[in-house]
C-alpha positions as CSV (number, residue, x, y, z in Angstrom):
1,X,0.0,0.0,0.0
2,X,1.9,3.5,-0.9
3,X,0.3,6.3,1.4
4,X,0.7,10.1,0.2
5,X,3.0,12.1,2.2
6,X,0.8,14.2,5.1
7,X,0.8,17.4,5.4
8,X,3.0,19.0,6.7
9,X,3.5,21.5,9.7
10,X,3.0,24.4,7.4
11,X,-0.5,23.1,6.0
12,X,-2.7,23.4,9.2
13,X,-0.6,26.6,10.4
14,X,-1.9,27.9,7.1
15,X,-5.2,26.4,7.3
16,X,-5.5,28.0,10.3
17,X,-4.5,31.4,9.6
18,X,-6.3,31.4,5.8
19,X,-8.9,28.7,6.0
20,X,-12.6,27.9,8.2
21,X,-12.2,26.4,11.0
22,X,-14.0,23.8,9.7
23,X,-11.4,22.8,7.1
24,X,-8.8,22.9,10.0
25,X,-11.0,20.5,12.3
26,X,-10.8,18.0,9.3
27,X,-7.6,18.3,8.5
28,X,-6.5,17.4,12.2
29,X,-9.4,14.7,11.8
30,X,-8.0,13.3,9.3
31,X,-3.9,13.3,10.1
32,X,-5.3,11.8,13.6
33,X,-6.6,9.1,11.5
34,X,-3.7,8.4,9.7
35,X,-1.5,8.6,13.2
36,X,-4.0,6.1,14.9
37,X,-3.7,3.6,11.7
38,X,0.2,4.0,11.5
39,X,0.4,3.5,15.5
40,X,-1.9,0.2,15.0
41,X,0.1,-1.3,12.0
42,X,3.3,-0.9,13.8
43,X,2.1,-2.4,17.1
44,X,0.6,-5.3,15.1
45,X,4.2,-5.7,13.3
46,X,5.9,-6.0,16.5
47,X,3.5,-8.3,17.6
48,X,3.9,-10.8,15.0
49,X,8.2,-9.8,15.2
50,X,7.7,-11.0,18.8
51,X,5.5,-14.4,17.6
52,X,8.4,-15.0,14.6
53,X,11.2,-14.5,17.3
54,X,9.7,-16.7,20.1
55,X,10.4,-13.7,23.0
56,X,7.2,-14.6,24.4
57,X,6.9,-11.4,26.4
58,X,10.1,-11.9,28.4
C-alpha cells in the first residue's frame, strides 16, 4: 500500500491562519486518523516480530 505524504506542519498553520475552522478541524481529523492507523500497524508488526522471534513477552 503507498500512502501520500501528510501534510505538513505548514499546511494546518496555514489552514488555520487562511482557511474555516471547519477545514482545519478535518484536516486534524483526518492526520489523527492516519497517526491512529500507522500507531496500530506498527504495534501489530511488533507483535507478529515478537511471535516469529519466540520472545514470548520476556
Amino acid at each position: 500500500m503507498v500512502e501520500s505524504a501528510p501534510p505538513g506542519p505548514g499546511h494546518l498553520l496555514r489552514l488555520r491562519r487562511e482557511g474555516s475552522s471547519e477545514a482545519l478541524a478535518a484536516a486534524l481529523t483526518t492526520r489523527g486518523e492516519q497517526l491512529t492507523a500507522r500507531t496500530r500497524a506498527m504495534l501489530s508488526g511488533a507483535g507478529r516480530l515478537d511471535d516469529y522471534l519466540g520472545c514470548g513477552g520476556e
